[in-house]
N, CA, C and O of each residue as an XYZ file, in Angstrom:
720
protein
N       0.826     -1.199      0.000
C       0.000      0.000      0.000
C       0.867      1.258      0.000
O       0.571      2.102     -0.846
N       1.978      1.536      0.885
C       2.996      2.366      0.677
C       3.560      2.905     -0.212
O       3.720      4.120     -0.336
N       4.040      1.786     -1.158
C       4.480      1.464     -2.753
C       3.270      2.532     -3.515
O       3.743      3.489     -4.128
N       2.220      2.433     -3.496
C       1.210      2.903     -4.302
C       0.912      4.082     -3.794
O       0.904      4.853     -4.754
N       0.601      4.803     -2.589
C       1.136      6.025     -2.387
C       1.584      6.678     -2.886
O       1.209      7.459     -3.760
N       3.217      6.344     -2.065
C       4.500      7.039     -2.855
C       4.686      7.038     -4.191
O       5.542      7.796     -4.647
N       3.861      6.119     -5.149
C       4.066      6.452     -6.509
C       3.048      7.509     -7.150
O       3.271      8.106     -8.203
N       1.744      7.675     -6.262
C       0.538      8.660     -6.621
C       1.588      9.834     -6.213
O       1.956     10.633     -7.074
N       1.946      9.894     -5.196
C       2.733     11.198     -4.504
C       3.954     11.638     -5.867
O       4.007     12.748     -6.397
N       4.619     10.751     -6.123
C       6.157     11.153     -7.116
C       4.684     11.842     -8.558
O       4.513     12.998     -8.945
N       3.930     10.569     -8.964
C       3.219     11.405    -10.243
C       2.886     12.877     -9.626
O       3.464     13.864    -10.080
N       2.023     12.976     -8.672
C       1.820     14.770     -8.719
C       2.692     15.667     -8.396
O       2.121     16.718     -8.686
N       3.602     15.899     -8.025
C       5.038     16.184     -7.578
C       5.508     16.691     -9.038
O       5.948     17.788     -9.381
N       5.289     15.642     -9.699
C       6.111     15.718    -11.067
C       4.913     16.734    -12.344
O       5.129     17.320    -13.405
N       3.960     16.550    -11.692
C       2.679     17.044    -12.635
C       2.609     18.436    -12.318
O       1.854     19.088    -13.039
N       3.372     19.210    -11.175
C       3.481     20.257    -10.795
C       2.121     20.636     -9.602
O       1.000     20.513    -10.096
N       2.156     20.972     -8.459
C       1.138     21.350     -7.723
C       0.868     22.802     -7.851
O       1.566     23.774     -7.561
N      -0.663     22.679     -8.502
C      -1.073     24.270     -9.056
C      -2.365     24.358     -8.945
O      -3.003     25.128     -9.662
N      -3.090     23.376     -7.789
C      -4.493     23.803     -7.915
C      -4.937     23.330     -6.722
O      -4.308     22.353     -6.315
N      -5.758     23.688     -6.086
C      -6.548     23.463     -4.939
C      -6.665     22.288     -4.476
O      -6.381     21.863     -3.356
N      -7.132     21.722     -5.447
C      -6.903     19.976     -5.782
C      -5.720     19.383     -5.440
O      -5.501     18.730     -4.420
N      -4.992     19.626     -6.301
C      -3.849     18.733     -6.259
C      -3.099     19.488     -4.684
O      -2.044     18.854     -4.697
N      -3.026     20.149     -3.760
C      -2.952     20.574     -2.650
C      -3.500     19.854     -1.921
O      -2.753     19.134     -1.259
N      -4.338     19.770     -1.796
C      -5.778     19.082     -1.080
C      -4.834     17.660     -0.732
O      -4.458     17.143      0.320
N      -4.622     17.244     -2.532
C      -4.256     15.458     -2.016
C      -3.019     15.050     -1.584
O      -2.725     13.962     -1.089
N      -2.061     16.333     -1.880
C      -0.489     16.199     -1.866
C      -0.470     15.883     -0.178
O       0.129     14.915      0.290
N      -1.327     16.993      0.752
C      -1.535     16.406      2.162
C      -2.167     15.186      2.219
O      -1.517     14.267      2.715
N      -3.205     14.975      1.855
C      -3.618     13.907      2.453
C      -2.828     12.370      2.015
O      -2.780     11.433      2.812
N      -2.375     12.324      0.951
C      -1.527     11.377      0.554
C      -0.163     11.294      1.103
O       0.606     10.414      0.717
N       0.350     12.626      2.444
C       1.723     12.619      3.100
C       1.080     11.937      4.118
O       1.464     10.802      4.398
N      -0.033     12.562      4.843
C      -0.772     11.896      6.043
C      -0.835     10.202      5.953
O      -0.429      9.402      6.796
N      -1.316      9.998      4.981
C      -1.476      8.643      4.744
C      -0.288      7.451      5.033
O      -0.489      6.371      5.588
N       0.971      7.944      4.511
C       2.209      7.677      4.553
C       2.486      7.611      6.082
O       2.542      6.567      6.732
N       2.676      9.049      6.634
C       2.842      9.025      7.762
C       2.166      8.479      9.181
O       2.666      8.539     10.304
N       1.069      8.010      8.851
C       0.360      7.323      9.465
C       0.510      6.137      9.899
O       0.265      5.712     11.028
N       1.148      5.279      8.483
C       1.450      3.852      8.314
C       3.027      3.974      9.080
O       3.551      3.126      9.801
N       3.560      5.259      8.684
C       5.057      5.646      9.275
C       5.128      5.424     10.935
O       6.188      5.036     11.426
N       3.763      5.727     11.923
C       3.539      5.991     13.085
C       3.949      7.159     13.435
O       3.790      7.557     14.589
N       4.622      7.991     12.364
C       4.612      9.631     12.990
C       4.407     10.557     13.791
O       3.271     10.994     13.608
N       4.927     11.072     14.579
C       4.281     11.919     15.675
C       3.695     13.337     14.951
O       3.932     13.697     13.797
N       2.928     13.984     15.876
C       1.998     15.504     15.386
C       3.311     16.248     14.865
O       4.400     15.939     15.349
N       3.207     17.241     13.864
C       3.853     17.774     13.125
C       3.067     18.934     12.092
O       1.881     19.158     11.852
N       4.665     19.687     11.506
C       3.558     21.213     11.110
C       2.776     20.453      9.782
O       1.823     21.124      9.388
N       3.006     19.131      8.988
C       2.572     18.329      8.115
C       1.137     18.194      8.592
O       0.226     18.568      7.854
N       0.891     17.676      9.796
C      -0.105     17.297     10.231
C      -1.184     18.055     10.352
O      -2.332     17.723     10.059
N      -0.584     19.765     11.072
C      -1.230     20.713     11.706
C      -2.070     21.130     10.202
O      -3.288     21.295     10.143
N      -1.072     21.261      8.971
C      -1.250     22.033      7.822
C      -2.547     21.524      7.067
O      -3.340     22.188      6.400
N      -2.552     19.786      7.429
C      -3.165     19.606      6.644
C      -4.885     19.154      7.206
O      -5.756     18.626      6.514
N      -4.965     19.516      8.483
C      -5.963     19.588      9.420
C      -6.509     20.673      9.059
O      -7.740     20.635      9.043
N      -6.110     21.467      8.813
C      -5.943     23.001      8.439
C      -6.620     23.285      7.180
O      -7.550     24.080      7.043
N      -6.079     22.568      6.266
C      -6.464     22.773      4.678
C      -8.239     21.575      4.455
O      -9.125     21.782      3.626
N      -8.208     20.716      5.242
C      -9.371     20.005      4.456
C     -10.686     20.233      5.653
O     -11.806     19.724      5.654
N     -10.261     20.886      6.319
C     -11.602     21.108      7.445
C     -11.818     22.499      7.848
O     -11.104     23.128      8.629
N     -12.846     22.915      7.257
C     -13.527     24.149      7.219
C     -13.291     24.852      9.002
O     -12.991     26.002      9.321
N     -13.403     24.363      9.362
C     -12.665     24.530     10.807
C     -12.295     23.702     11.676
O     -13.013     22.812     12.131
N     -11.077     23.930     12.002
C     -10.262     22.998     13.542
C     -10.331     23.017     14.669
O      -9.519     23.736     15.253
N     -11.103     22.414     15.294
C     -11.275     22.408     17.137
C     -10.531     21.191     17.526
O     -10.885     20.789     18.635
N      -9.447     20.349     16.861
C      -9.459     18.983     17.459
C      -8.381     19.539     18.431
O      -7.377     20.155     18.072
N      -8.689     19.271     19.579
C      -8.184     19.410     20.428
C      -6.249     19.225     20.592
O      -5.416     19.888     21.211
N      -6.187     18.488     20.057
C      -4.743     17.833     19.655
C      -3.987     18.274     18.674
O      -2.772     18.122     18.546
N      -4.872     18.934     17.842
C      -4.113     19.652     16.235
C      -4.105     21.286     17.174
O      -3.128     22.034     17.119
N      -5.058     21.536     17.792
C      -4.627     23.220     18.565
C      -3.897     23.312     19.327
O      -3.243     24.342     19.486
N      -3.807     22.535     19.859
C      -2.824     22.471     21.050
C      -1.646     22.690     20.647
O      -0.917     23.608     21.022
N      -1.252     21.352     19.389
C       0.100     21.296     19.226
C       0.405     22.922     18.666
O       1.398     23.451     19.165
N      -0.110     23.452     18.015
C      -0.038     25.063     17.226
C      -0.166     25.903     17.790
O       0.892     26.531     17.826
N      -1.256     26.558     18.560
C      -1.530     27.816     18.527
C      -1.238     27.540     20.397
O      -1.184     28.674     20.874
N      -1.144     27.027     20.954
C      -0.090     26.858     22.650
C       1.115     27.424     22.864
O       1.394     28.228     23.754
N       2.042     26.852     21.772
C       3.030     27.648     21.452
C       2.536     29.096     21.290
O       3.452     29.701     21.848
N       1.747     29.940     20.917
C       2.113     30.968     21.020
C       1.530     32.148     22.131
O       1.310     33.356     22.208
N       1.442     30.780     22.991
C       0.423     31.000     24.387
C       1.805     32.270     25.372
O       1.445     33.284     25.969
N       2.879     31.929     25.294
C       4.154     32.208     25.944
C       4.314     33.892     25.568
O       4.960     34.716     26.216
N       3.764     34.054     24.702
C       4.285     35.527     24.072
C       2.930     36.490     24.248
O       2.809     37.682     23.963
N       2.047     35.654     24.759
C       0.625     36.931     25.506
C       0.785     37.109     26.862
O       0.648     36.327     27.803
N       1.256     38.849     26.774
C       0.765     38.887     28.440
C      -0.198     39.837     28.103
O      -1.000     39.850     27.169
N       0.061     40.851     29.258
C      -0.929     42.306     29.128
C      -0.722     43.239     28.099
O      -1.217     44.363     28.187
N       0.132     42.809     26.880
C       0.851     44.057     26.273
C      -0.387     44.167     24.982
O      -1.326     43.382     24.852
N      -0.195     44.938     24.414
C      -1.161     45.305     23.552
C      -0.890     44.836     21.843
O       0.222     45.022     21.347
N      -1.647     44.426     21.302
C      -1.797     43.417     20.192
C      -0.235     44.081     19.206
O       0.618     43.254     18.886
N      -0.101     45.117     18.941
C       0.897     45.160     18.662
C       2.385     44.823     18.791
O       3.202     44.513     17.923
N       2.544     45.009     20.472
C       3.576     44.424     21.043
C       3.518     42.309     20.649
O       4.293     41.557     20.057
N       2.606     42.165     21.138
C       2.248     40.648     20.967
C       2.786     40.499     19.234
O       3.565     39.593     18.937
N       2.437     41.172     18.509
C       2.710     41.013     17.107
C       3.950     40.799     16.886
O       4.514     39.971     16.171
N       4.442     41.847     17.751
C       6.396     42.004     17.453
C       7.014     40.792     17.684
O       7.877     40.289     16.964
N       6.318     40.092     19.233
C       7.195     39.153     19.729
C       6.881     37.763     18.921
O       7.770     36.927     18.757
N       5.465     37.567     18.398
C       5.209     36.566     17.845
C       6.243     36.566     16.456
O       6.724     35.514     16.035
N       6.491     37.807     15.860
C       7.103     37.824     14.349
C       8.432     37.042     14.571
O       8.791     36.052     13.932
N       9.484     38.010     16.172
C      10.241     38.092     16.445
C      10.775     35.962     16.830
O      11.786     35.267     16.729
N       9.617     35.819     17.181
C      10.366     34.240     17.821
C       9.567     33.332     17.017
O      10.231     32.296     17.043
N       8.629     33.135     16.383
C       8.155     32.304     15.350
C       7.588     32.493     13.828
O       6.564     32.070     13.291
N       9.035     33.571     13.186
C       8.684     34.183     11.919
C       9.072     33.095     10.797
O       8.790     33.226      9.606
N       9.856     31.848     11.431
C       9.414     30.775     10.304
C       8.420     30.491     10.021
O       8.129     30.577      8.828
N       7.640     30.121     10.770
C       5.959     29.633     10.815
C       5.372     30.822      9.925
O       4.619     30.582      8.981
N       5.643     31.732     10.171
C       4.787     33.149      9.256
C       5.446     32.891      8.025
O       4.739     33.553      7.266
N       6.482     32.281      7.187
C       6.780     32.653      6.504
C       6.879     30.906      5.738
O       7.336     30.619      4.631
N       6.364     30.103      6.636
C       6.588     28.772      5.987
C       7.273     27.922      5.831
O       7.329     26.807      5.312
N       8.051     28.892      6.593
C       9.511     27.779      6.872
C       9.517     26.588      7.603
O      10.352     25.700      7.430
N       8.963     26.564      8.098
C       8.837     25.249      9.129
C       7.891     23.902      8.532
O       8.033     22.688      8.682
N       6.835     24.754      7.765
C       6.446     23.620      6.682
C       7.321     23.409      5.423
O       6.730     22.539      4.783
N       8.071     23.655      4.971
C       8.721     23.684      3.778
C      10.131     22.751      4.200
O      10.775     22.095      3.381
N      10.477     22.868      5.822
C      11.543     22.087      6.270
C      10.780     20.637      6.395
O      11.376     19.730      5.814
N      10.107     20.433      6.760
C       9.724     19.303      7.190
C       8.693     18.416      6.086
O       8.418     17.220      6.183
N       8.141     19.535      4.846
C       8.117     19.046      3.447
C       9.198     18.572      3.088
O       9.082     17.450      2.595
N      10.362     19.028      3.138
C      11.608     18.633      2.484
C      12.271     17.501      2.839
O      12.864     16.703      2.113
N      12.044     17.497      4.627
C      12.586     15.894      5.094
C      12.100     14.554      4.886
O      12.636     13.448      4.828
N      10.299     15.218      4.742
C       9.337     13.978      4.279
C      10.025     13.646      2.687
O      10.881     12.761      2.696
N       9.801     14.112      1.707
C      10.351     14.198      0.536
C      11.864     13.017      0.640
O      11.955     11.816      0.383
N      12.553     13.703      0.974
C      14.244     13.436      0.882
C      14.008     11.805      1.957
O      14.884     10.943      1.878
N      12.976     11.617      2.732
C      13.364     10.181      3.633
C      12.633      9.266      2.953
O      12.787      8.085      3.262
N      11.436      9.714      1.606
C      11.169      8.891      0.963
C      11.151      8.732     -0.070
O      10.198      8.309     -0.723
N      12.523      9.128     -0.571
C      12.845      9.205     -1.963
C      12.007      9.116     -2.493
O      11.449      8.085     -2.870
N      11.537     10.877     -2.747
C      10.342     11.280     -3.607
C      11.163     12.765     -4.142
O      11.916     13.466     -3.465
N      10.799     12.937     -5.369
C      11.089     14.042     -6.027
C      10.798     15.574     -5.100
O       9.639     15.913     -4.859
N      12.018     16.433     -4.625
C      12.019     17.336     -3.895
C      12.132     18.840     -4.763
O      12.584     19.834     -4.194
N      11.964     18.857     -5.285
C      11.887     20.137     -6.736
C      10.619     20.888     -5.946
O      10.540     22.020     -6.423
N       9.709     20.713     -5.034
C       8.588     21.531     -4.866
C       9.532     22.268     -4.057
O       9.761     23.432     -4.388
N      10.255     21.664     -2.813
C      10.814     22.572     -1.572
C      12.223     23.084     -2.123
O      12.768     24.066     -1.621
N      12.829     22.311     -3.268
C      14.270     22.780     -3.508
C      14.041     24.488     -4.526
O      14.536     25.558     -4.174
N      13.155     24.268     -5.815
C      12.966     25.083     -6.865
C      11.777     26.123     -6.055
O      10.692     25.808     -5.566
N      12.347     27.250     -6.120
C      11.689     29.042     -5.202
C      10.863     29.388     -5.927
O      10.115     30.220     -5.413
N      10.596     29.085     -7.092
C       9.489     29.345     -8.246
C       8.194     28.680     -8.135
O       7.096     29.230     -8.218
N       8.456     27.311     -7.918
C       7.472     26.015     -7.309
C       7.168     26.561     -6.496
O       6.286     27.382     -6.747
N       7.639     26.493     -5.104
C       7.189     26.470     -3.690
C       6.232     28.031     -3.822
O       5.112     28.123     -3.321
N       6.869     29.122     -4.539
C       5.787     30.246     -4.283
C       4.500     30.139     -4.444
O       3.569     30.370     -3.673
N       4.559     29.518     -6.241
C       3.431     28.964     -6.834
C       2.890     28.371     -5.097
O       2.689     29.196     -4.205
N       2.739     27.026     -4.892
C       2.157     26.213     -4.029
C       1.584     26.891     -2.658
O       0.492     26.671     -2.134
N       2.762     27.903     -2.155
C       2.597     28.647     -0.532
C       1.086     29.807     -1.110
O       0.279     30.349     -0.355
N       1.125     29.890     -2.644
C      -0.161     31.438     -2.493
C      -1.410     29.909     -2.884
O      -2.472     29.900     -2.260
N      -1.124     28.781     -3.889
C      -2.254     28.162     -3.712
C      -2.549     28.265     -2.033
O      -3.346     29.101     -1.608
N      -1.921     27.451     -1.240
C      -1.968     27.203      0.090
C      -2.643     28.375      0.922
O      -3.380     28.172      1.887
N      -2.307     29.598      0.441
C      -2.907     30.740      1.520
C      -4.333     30.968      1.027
O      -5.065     31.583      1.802
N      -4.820     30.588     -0.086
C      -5.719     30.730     -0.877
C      -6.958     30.073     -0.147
O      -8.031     30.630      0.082
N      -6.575     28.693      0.195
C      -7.060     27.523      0.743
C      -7.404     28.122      2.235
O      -8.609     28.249      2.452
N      -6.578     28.478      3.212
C      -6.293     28.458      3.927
C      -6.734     29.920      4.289
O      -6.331     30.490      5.303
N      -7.430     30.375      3.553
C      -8.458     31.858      4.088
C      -9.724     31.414      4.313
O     -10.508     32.165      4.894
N     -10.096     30.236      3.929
C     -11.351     29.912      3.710
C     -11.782     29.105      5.291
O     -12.887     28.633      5.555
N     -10.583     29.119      6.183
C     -10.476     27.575      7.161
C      -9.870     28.592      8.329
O      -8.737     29.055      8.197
N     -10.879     28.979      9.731
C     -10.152     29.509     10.774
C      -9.661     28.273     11.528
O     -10.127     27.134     11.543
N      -8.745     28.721     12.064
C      -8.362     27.161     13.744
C      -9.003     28.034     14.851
O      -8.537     29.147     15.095
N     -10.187     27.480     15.599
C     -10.278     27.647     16.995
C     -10.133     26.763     17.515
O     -10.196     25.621     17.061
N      -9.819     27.224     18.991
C      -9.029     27.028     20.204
C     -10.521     26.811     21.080
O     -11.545     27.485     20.965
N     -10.286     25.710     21.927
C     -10.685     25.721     23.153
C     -10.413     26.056     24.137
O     -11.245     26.469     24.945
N      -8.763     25.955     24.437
C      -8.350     26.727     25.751
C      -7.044     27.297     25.025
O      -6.848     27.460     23.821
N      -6.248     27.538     26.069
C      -5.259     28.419     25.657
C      -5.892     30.193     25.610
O      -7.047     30.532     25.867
N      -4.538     31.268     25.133
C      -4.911     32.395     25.261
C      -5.266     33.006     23.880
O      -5.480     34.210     23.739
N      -5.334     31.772     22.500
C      -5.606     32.315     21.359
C      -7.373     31.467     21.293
O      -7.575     30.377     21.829
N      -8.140     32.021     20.760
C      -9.110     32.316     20.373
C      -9.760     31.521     19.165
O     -10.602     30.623     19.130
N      -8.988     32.248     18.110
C      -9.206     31.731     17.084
C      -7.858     32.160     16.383
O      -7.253     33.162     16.765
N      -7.341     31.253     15.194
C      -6.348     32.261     13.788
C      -6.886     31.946     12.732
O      -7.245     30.841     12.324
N      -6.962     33.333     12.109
C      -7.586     33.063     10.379
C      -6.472     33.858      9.523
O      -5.710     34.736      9.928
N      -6.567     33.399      8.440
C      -5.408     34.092      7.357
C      -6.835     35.044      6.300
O      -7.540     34.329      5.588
N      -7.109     36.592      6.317
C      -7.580     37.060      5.850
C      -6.898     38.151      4.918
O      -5.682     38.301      5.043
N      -7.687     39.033      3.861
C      -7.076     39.907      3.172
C      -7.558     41.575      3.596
O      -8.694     42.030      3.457
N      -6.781     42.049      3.947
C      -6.778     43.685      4.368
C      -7.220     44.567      3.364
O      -7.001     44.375      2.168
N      -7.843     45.539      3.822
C      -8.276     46.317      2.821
C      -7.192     47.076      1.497
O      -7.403     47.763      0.497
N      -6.002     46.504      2.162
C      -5.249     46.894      0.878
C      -4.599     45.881     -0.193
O      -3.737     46.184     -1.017
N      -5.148     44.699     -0.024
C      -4.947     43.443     -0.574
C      -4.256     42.486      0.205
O      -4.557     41.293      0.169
N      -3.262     42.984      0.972
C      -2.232     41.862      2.140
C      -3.096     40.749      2.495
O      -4.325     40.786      2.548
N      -2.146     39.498      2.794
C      -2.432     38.474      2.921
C      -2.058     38.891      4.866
O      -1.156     39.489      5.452
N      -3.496     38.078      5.340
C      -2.977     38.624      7.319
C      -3.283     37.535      8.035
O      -4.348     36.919      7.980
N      -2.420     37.312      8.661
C      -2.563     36.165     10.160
C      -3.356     37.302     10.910
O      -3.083     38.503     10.910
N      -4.539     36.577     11.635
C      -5.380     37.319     12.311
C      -5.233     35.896     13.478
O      -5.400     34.698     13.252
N      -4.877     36.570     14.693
C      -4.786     36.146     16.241
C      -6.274     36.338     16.928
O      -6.633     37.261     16.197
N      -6.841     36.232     17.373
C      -8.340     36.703     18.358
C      -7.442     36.249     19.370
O      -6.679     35.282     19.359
N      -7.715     37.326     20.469
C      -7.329     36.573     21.603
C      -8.653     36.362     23.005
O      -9.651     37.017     23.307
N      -8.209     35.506     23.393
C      -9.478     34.573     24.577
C      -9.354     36.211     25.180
O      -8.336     36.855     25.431
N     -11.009     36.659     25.321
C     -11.068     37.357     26.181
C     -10.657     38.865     25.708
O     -10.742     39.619     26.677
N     -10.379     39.312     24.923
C      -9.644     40.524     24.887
C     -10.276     40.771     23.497
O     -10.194     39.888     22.643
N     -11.105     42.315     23.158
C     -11.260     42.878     21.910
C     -10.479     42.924     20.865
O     -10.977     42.382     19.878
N      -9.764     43.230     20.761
C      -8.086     43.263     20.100
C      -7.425     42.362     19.265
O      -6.552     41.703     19.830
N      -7.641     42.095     17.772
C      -6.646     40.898     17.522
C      -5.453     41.478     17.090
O      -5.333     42.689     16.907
N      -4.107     40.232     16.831
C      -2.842     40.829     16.329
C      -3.360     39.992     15.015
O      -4.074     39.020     14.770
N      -2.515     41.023     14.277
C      -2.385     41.251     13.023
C      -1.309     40.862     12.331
O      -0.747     41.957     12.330
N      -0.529     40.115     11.700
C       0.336     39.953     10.895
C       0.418     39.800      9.648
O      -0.199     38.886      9.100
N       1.318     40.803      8.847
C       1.024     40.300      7.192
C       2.105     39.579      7.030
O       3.158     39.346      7.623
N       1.450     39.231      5.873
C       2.999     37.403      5.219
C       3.536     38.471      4.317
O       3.172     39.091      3.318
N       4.675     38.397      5.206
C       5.694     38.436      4.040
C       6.794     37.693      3.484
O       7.893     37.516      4.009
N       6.419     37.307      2.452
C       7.519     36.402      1.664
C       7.627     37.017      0.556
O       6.787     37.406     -0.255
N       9.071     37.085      0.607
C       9.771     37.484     -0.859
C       9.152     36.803     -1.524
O       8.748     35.746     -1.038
N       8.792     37.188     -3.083
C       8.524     36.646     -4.275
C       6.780     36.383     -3.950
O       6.194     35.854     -4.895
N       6.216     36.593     -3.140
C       4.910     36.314     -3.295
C       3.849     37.475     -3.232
O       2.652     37.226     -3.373
């Protein structure tokens, strides 16, 4: 069953990922893998909880994500919170952390890595991905985040939107990635 996977996975890989679709399955066909792998939770996992469910409450996919950024809310005001979140987890804003751990999945199962190696690919794929991924908030049950949604600002920017538990105020972050 593995075998047949990994060979659906190398064909779309190779077919180029450029549509909602082929996004959609590129996760669920890593999940699948990793499953049979016994894998532990990962930003693979989080991403793709993320992408096929109109919204995330599983308790176990929030936790692992948006907890982490439980450490960087105190009393300070959404801006400050913004700085420190950019400041200590601006891979995650910028994809890095999925694109590393795309790349290790890739490279440990000898599967064609041209999506995470070639900067042309991966842009293509990261704006499908944000595309997807405006449509899908994560709420939180506990913790000090609320909810996160990726929305567009009145001046077109692509924005991490924070709600925080309890407090009027969300932080705001725009993506910035070169080339996108």
């Amino acid at each position: 069953m593995k075998k047949i996977i990994l060979r659906k996975i190398v064909n779309l890989l190779n077919s180029g990922i450029d549509s909602e679709e082929k996004t959609l399955y590129l996760f669920v066909e890593i999940h699948k893998i990793r499953k049979l792998d016994g894998e532990v939770k990962s930003y693979l996992d989080f991403f793709r909880d993320w992408l096929v469910h109109d919204e995330i409450s599983y308790k176990s996919s929030t936790d692992f994500f948006l907890n982490r950024f439980d450490k960087y809310i105190s009393g300070s005001d959404a801006k400050k919170i913004a700085h420190d979140f950019v400041l200590h987890e601006s891979d995650f804003f910028k994809f890095i952390n999925l694109k590393t751990e795309l790349r290790s999945f890739l490279l440990a199962n000898n599967l064609p890595s041209n999506l995470t190696n070639d900067n042309n690919y991966w842009l293509r794929f990261v704006r499908v991905l944000v595309e997807i991924l405006k449509e899908c908030p994560v709420k939180s049950s506990s913790g000090k985040i609320d909810m996160l949604s990726l929305t567009e600002d009145n001046s077109g920017n692509i924005c991490f939107r924070f709600h925080l538990r309890g407090r009027e105020e969300v932080v705001k972050i725009k993506l910035k990635i070169k080339g996108l």
